[in-house]
C-alpha positions in Angstrom: 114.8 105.5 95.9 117.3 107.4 97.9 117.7 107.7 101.7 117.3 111.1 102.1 119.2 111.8 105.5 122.3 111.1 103.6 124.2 113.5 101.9 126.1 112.7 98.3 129.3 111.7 100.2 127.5 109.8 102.2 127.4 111.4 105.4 124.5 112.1 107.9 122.6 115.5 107.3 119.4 117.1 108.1 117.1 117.3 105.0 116.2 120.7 103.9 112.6 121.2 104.2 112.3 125.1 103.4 111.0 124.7 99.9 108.4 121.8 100.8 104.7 123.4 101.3 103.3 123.4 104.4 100.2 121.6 104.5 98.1 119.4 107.4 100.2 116.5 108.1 98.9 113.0 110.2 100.6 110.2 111.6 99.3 107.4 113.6 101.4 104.6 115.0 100.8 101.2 117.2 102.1 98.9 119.8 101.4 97.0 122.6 103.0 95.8 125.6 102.7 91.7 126.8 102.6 90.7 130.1 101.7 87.6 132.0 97.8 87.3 133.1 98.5 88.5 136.4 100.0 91.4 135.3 97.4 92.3 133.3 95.2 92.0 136.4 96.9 94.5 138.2 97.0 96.8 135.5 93.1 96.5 135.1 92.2 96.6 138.7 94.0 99.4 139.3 96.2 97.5 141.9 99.7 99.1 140.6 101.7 100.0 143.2 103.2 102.8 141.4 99.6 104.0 140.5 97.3 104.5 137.1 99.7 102.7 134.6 97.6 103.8 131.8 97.3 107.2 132.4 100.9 107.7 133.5 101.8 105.9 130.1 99.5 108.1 128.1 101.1 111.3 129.6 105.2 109.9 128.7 103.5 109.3 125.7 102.1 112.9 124.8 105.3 114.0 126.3 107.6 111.4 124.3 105.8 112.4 120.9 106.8 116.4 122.2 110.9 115.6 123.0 111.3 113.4 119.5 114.0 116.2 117.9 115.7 116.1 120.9 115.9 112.4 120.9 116.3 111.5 117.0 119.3 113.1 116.0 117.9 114.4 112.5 114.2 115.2 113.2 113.0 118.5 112.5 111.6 120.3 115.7 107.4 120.5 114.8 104.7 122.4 115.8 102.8 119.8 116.9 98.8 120.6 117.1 97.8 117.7 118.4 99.0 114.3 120.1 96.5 111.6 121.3 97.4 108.5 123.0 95.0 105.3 123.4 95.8 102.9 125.9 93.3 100.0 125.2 93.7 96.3 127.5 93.1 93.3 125.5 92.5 90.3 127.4 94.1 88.4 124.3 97.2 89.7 124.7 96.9 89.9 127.4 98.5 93.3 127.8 98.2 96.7 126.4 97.5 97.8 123.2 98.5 101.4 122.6 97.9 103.7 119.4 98.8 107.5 119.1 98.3 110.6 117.0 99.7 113.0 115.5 99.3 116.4 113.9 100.6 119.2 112.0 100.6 121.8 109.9 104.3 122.2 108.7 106.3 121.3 105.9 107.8 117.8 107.1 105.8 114.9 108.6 105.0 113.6 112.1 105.6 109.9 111.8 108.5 110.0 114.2 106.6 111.7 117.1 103.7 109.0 116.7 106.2 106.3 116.9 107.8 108.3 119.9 104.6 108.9 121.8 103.7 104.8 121.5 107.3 103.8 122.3 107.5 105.9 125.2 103.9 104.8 126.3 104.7 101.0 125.8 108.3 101.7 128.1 106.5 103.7 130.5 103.6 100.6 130.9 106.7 98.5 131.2 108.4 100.6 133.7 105.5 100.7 136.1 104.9 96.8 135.8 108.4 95.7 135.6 108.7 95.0 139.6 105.7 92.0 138.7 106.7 91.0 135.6 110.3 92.0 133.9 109.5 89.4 131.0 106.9 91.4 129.5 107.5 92.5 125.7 107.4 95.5 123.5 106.4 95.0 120.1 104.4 95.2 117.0 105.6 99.0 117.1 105.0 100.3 113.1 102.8 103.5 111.4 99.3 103.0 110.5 98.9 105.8 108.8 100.5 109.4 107.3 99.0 111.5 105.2 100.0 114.7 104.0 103.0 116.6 102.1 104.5 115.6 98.6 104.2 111.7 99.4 100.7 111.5 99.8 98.4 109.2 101.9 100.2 106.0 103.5 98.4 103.3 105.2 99.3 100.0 106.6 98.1 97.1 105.6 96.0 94.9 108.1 
């Protein structure tokens, strides 16, 4: 299988998507942010000093999933219909757990704004914790699920 944001030479291009149908398109993506047990405290008492870290997080991330052609040099611009972001604590972590959601009706796929939207919420939880605790860490960030288009249904195993 070809990478196909390469042209024959070799060099970067952006695919051609005007003869692919347009059909519903999904994407959901995961991550979560971990933090030290205090931190998560704060976050879940609502003792922030910079305010609601899940609900600012889940607004860069609706806004994060919007801006992803601007920020990934060969993304296609979407009509996005719908971006959901879930911000979920999980004493285990402890930290965040964060999932978003994508959809369109176009003739290229969303995964890139879902990974967007859950990068930019995990950042934005580490932003407004950082001053506590600046070793938390990003990770597990990977799609879930796309369905839609020529390829068909994707899902991520467990």
């Amino acid at each position: 299988m070809a990478l196909t944001h390469f042209d024959q030479k070799g060099d970067a291009h952006m695919v051609d998507v005007s003869e692919k149908e347009v059909t519903s398109r999904i994407a959901v993506a995961e991550g979560h942010v971990k933090m030290a047990r205090e931190t998560f405290d704060i976050i879940a008492e609502g003792r922030a000093k910079k305010g609601d870290v899940l609900s600012v997080a889940r607004l860069a991330g609706i806004m994060g999933a919007k801006q992803t052609a601007t920020l990934i040099p060969l993304c296609h611009p979407l009509p996005i219909t719908k971006v959901a972001v879930d911000l979920t604590l999980d004493p285990d972590l402890p930290g965040v757990r964060i999932k978003g959601t994508v959809k369109t009706t176009g003739q290229t796929g969303v995964e890139m704004e879902a990974l967007t939207a859950v990068s930019t919420a995990c950042l934005t939880v580490y932003d407004m914790a950082k001053a506590v605790d600046k070793a938390m860490e990003i990770g597990g960030i990977r799609v879930l699920l796309k369905d839609g288009g020529k390829s068909g249904r994707y899902e991520a195993e467990a």
